[in-house]
MMTF fields as JSON, N, C-alpha, C and O atoms, coordinates in Angstrom:
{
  "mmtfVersion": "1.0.0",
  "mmtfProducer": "UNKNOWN",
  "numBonds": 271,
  "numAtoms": 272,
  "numGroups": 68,
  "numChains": 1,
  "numModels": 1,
  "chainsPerModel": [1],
  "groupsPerChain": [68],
  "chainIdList": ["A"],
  "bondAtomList": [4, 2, 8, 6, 12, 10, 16, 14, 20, 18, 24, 22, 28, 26, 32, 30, 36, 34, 40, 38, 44, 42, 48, 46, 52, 50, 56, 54, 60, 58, 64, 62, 68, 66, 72, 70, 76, 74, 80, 78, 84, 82, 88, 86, 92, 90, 96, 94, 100, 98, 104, 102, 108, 106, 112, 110, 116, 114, 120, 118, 124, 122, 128, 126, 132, 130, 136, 134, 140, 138, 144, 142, 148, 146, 152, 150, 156, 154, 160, 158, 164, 162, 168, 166, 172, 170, 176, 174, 180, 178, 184, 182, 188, 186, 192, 190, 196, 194, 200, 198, 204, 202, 208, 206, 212, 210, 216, 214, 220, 218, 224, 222, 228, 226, 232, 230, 236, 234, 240, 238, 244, 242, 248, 246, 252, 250, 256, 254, 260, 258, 264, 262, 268, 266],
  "bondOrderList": [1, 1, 1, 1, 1, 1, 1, 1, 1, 1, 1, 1, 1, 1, 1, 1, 1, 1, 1, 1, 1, 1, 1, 1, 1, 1, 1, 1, 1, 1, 1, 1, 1, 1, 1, 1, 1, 1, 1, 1, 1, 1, 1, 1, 1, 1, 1, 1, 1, 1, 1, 1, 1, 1, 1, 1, 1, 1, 1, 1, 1, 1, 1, 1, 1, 1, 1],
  "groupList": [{"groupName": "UNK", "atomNameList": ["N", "CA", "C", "O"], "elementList": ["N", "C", "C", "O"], "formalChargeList": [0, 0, 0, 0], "bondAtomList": [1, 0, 2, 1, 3, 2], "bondOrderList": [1, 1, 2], "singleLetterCode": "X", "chemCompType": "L-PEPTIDE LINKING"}],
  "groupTypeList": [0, 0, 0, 0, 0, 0, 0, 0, 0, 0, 0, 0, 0, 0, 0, 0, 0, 0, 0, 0, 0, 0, 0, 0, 0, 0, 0, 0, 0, 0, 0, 0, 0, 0, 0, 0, 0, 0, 0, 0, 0, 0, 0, 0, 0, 0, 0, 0, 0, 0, 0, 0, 0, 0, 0, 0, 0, 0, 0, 0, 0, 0, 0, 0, 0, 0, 0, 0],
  "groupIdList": [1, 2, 3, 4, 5, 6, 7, 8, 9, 10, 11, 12, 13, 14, 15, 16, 17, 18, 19, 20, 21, 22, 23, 24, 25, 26, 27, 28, 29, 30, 31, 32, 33, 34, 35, 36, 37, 38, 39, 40, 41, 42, 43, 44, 45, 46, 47, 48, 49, 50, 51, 52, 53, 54, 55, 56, 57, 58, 59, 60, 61, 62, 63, 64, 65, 66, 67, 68],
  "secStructList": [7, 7, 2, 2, 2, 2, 2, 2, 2, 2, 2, 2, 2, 2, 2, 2, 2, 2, 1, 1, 2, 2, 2, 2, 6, 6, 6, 6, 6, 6, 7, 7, 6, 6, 7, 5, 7, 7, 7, 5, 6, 6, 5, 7, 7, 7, 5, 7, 6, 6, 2, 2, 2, 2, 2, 2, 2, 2, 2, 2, 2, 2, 2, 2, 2, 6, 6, 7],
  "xCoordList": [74.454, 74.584, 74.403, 73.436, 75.499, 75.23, 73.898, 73.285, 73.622, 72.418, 73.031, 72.462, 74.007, 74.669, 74.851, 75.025, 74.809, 74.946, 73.355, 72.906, 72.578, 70.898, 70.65, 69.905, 70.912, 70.802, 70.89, 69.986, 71.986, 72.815, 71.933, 71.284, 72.043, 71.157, 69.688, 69.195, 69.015, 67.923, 67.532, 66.568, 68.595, 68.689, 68.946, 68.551, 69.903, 69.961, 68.683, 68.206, 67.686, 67.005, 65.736, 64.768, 65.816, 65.151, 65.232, 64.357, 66.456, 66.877, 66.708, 66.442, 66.873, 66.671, 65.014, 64.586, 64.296, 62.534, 62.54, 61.461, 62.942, 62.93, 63.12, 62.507, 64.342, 64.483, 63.744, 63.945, 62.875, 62.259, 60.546, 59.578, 60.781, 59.291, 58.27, 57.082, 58.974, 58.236, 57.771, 57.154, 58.385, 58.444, 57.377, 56.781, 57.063, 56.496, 54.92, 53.844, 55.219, 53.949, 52.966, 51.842, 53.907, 53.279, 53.162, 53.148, 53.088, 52.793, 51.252, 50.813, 50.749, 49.045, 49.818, 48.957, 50.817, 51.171, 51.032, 51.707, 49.838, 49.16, 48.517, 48.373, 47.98, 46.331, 45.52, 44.673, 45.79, 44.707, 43.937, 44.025, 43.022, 41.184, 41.738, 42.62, 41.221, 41.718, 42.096, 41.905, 42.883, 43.19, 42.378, 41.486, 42.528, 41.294, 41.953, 43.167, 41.06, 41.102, 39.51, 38.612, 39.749, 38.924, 39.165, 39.659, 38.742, 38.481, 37.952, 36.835, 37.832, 37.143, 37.37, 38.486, 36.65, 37.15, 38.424, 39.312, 38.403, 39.878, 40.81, 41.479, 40.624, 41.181, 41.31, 40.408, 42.497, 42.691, 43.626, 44.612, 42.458, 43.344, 43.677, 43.007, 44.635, 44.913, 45.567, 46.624, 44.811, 45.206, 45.576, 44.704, 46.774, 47.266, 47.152, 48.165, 45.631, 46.175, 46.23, 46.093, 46.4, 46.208, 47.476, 48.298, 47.719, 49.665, 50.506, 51.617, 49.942, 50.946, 51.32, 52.428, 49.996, 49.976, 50.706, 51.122, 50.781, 51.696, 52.854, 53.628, 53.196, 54.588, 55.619, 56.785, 54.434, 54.759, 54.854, 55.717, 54.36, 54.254, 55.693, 56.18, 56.049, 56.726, 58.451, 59.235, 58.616, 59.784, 59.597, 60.319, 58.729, 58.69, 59.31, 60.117, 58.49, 59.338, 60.516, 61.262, 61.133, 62.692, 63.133, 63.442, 63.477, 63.457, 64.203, 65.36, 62.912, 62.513, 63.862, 64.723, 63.584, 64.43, 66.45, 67.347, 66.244, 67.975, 68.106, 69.286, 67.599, 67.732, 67.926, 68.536, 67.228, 67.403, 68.569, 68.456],
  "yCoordList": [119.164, 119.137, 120.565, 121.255, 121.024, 122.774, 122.585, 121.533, 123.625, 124.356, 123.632, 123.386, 123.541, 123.331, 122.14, 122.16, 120.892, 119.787, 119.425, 118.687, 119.627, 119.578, 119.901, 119.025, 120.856, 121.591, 120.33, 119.686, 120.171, 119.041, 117.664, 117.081, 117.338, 115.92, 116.158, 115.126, 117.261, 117.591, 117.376, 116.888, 117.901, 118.202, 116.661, 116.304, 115.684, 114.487, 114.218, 114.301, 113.86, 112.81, 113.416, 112.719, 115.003, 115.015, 114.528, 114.219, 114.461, 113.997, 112.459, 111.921, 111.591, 110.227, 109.915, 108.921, 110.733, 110.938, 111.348, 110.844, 112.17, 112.508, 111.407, 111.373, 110.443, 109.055, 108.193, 107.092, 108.14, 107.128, 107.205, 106.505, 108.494, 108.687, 107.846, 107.687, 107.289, 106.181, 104.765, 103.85, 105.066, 103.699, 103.782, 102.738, 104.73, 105.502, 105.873, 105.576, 106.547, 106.25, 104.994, 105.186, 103.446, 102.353, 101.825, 100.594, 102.3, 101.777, 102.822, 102.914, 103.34, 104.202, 105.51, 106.238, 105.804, 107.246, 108.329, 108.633, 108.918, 110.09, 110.078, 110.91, 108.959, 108.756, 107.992, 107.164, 108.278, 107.717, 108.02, 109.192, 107.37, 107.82, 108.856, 108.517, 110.25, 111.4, 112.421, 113.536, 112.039, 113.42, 113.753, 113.02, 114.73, 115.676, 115.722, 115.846, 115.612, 116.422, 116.468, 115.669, 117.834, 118.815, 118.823, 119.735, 117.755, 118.341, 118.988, 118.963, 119.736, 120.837, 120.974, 120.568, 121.454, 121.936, 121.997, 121.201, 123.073, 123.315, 124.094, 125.106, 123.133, 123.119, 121.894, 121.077, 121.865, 120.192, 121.127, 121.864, 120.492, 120.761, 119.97, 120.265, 118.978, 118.284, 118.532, 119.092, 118.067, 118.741, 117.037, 116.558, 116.323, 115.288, 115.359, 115.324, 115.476, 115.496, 114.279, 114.316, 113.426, 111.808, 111.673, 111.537, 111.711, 111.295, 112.154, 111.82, 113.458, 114.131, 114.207, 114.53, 113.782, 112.941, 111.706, 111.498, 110.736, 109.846, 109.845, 109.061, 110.594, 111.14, 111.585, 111.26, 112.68, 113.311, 112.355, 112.559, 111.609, 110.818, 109.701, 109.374, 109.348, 108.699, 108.909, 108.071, 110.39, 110.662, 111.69, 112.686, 111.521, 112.256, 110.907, 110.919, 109.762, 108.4, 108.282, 108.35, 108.093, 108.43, 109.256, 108.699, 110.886, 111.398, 111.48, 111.773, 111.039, 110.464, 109.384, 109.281, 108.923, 107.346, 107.565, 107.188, 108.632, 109.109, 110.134, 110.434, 110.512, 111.485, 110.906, 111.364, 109.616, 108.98, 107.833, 107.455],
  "zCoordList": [197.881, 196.439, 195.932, 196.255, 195.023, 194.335, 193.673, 193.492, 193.399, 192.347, 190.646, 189.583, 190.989, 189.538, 188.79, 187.572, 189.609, 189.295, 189.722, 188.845, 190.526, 190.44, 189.218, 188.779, 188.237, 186.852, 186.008, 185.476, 186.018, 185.03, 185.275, 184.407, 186.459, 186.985, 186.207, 185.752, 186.025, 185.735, 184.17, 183.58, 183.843, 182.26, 181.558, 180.448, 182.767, 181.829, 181.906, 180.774, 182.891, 182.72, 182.048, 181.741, 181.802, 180.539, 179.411, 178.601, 179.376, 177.961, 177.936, 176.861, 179.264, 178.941, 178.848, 178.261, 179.395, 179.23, 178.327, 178.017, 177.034, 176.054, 174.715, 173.647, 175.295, 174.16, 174.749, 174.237, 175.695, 176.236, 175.933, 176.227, 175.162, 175.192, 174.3, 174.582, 173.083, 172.618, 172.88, 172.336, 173.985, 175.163, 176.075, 176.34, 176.55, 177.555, 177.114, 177.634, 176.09, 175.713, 174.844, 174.381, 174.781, 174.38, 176.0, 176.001, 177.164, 178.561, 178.827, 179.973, 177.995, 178.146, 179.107, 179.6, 179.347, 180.385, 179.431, 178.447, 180.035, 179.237, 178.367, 177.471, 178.571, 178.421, 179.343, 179.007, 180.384, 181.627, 182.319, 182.685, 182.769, 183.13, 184.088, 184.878, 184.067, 184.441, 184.017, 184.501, 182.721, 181.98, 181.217, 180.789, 180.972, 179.877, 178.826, 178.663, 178.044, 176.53, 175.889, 175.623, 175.825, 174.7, 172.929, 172.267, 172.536, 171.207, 170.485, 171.0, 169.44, 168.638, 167.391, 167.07, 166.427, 164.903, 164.919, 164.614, 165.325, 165.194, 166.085, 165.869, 167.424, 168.708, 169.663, 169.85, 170.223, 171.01, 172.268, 172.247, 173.556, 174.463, 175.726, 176.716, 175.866, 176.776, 178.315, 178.606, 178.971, 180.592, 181.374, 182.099, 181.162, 181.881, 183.513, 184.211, 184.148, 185.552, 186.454, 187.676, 185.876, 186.32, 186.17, 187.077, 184.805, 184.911, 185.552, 185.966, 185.676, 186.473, 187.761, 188.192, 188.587, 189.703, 190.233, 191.373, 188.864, 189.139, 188.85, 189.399, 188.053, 187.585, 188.945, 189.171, 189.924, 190.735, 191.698, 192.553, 191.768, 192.828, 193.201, 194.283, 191.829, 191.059, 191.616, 192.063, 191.365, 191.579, 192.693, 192.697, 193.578, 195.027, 196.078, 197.007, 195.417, 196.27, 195.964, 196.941, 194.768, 194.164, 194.869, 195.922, 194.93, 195.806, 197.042, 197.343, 197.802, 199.08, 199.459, 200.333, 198.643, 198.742, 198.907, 199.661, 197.329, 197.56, 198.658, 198.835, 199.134, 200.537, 201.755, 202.721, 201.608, 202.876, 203.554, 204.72]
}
């Protein structure tokens, strides 16, 4: 597969994670026991490393799966 259509493949399914995101986030993804957030006066800082784990995990089996 080119560099070029990996690009394109990439870019859609941002964009379908992008209209999906109100969806996505009424399933608790990215807010689960694991991620951080720091609140403050007037500072908020969120570090998702639970979902990003499963995220990663997620489409490493996907992946995995179309490769094989």
């Amino acid at each position: 597969m080119s560099v070029s259509k990996l690009l394109i493949i990439f870019g859609l399914v941002l964009v379908a994670l992008g209209l999906l995101w109100p969806v996505i986030g009424k399933l608790g993804l990215g807010r689960l026991p694991g991620d951080i957030v720091v609140e403050r006066e007037n500072f908020r800082l969120y570090f998702p490393i639970t979902t990003s784990l499963l995220v990663s995990a997620v489409l490493s089996l996907i992946l995995w799966l179309i490769n094989r």
